[in-house]
C-alpha positions in Angstrom: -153.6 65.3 -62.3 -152.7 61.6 -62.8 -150.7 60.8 -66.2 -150.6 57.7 -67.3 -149.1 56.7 -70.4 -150.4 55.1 -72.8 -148.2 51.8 -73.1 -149.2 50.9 -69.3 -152.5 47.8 -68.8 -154.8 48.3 -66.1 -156.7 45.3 -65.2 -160.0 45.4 -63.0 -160.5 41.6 -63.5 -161.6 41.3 -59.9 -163.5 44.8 -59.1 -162.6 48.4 -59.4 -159.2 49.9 -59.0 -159.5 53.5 -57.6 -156.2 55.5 -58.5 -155.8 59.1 -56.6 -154.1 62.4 -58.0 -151.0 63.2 -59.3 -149.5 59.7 -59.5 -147.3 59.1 -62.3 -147.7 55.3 -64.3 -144.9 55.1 -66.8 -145.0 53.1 -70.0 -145.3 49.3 -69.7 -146.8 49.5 -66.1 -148.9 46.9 -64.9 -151.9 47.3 -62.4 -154.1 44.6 -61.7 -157.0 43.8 -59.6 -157.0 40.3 -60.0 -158.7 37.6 -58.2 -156.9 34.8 -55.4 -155.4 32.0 -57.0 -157.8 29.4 -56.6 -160.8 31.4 -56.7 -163.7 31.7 -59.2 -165.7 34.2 -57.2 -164.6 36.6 -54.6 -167.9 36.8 -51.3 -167.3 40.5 -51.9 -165.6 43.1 -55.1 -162.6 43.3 -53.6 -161.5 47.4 -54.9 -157.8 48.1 -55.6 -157.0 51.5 -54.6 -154.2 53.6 -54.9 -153.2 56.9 -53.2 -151.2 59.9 -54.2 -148.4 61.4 -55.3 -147.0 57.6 -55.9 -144.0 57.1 -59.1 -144.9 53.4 -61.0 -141.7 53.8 -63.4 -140.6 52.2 -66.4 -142.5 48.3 -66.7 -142.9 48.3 -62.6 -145.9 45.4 -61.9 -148.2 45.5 -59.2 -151.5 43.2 -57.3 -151.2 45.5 -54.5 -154.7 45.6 -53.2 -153.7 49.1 -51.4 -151.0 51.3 -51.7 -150.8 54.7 -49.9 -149.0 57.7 -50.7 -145.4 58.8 -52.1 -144.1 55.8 -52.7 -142.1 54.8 -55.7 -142.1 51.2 -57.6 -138.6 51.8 -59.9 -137.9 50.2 -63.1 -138.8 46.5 -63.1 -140.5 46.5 -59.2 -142.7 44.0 -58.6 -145.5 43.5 -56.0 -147.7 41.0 -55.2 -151.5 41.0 -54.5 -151.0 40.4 -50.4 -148.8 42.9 -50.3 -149.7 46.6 -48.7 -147.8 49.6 -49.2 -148.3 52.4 -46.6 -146.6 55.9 -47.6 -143.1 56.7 -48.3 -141.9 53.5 -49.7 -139.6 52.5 -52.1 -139.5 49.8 -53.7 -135.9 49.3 -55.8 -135.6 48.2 -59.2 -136.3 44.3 -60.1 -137.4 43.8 -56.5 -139.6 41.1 -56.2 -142.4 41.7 -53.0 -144.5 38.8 -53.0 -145.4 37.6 -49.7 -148.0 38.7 -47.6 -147.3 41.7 -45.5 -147.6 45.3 -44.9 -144.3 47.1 -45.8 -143.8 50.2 -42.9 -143.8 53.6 -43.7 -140.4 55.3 -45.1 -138.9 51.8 -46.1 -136.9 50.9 -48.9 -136.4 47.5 -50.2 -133.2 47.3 -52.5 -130.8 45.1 -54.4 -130.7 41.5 -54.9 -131.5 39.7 -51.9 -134.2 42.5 -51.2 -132.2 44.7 -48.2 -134.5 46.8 -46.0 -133.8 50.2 -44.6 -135.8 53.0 -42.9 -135.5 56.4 -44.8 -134.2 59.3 -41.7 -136.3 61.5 -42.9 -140.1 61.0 -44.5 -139.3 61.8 -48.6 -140.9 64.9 -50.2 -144.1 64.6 -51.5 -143.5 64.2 -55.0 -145.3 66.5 -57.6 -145.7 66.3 -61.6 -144.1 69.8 -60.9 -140.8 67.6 -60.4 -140.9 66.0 -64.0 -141.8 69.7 -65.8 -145.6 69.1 -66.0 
């Protein structure tokens, strides 16, 4: 079961957004499928999806067009619409991801100037179990 709280805006401006199980949207999330700057009409819907088991805490934004599984966007993460999340990723709070790429499995992008690690292990899948739901 996904829970998403009330407070959070989903946006399908563009097409669809498909969002998987137990993912977790906190209040004043943003999620939006929205189109390329500069264009009035996409030559096909492009479809936001969204895996499982992935954390979007406290006012975290993201364009993502595809983001795998067990990641976590902390408080204040942002990412942009060329941007691709595999699994296992963290993204730390008030980091800004906004150029095109596709961010490796298990990293975590932290502090200030946006500092990359690998996680040693792959993280536990997270569960609503975790939070007492």
């Amino acid at each position: 079961m996904t829970i998403v709280h009330p407070k959070v805006t989903i946006i399908a401006e563009a097409g669809p957004i498909i969002i998987g199980e137990n993912n977790l949207i906190e209040e004043q999330t943003s999620i939006i499928n929205r189109l390329p700057q500069g264009t009035t009409t996409p030559s096909a819907t492009p479809v936001l999806i969204i895996g499982a088991n992935n954390v979007f805490e406290v006012d975290s934004y993201s364009e993502a067009m595809k983001i795998g599984d067990n990641n976590v966007l902390e408080s204040k993460a942002f990412i942009g619409r060329d941007v691709e999340l595999t699994n296992g990723c963290i993204i730390g709070a008030g980091c800004r991801v906004v150029c095109p790429e596709t961010v490796s499995e298990n990293t975590i992008i932290y502090g200030d100037t946006r500092l990359r690690r690998k996680q040693a292990d792959r993280p536990p899948v997270r569960t609503l179990e975790h939070i007492g739901l």
